[in-house]
C-alpha positions as CSV (number, residue, x, y, z in Angstrom):
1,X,13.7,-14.5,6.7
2,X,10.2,-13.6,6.6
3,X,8.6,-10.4,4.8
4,X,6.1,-8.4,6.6
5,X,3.4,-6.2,5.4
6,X,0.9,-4.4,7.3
7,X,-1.9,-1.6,7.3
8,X,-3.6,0.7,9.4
9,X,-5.0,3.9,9.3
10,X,-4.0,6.4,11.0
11,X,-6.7,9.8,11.6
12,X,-6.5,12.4,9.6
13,X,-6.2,14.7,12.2
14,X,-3.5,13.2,13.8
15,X,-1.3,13.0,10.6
16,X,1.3,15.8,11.8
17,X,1.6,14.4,15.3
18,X,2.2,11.2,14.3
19,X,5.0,11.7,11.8
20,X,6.8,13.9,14.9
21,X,6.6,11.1,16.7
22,X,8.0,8.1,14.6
23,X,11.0,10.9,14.2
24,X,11.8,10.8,17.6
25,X,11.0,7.0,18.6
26,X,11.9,6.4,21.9
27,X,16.1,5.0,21.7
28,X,14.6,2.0,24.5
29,X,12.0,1.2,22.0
30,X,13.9,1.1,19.4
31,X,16.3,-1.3,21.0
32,X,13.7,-2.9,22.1
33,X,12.6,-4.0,18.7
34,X,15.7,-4.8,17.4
35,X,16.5,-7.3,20.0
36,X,13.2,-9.2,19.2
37,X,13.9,-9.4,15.8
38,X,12.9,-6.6,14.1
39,X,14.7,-6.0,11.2
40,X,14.1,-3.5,8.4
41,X,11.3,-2.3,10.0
42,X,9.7,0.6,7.5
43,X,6.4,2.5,8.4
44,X,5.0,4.5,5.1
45,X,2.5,7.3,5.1
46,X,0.4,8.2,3.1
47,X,-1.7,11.5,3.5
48,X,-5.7,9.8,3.9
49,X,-3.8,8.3,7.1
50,X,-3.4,4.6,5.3
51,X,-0.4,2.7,6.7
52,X,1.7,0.4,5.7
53,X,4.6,-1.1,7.7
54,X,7.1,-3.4,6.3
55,X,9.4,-5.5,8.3
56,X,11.9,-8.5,7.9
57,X,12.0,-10.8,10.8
58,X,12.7,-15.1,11.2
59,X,9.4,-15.6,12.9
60,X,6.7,-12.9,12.9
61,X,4.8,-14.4,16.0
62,X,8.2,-14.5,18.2
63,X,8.9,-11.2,17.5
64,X,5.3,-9.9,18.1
65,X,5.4,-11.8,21.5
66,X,8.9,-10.9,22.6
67,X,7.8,-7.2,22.4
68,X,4.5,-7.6,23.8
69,X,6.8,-8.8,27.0
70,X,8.7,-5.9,26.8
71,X,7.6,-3.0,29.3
72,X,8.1,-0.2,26.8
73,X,6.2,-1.7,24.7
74,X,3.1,-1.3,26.3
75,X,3.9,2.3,26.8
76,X,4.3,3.2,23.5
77,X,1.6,1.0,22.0
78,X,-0.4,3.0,25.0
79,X,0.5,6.4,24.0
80,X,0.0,5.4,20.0
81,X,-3.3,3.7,20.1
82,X,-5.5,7.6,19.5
83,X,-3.8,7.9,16.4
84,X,-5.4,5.2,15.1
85,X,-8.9,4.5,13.3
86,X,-10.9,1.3,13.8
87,X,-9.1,-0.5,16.6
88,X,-11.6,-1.9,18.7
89,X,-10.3,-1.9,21.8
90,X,-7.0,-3.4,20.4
91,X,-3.3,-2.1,20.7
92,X,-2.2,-1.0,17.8
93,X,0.1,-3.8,17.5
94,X,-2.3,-6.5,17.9
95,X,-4.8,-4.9,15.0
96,X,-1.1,-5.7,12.6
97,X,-2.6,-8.1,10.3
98,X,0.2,-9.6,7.6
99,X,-0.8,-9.4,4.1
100,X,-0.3,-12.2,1.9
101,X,2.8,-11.8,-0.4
102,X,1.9,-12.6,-4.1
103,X,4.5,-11.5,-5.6
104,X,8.6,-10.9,-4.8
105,X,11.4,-10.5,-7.0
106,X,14.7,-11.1,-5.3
């Protein structure tokens, strides 16, 4: 199983909306994720708008192509993308670069 840590920033003034939204994700996109591996998928706040999103999955890059085949996907990654900082024309899902893991005590 592979460990999975991410950041982005998210804009400051978008800090309220954003946490309403991730407590009402979408009960398609949530299946969604789980049936393309997504597996203790954890998002963590912090208030400048820094990210970080954990996940356990077999293989990163299947699950990040099985839900960039999945219609809802591209909704939601649609309707999230303002919230974000420093994109580039990018969904937000493409901009989620894995961090290296140093450390990891089982």
């Amino acid at each position: 199983m592979q460990r999975v840590c991410f950041l982005l920033k998210v804009r400051q003034d978008k800090l309220a909306e954003y946490r309403e939204r991730h407590a009402a994700v979408w009960p398609e996109m949530l299946e969604a994720l789980s049936a393309t591996g997504w597996h203790n998928y954890s998002l963590f706040l912090r208030e400048d708008g820094l990210l970080v999103g954990y996940l356990e999955t077999e293989d990163f890059q299947a699950a990040l192509d099985g839900m960039a085949a999945a219609e809802v996907n591209a909704r939601w990654q649609a309707e999230m993308a303002p919230f974000f900082e420093s994109l580039d024309g990018t969904r937000p899902d493409e901009a989620m670069k894995p961090l290296t893991e140093v450390f990891h005590l089982a």
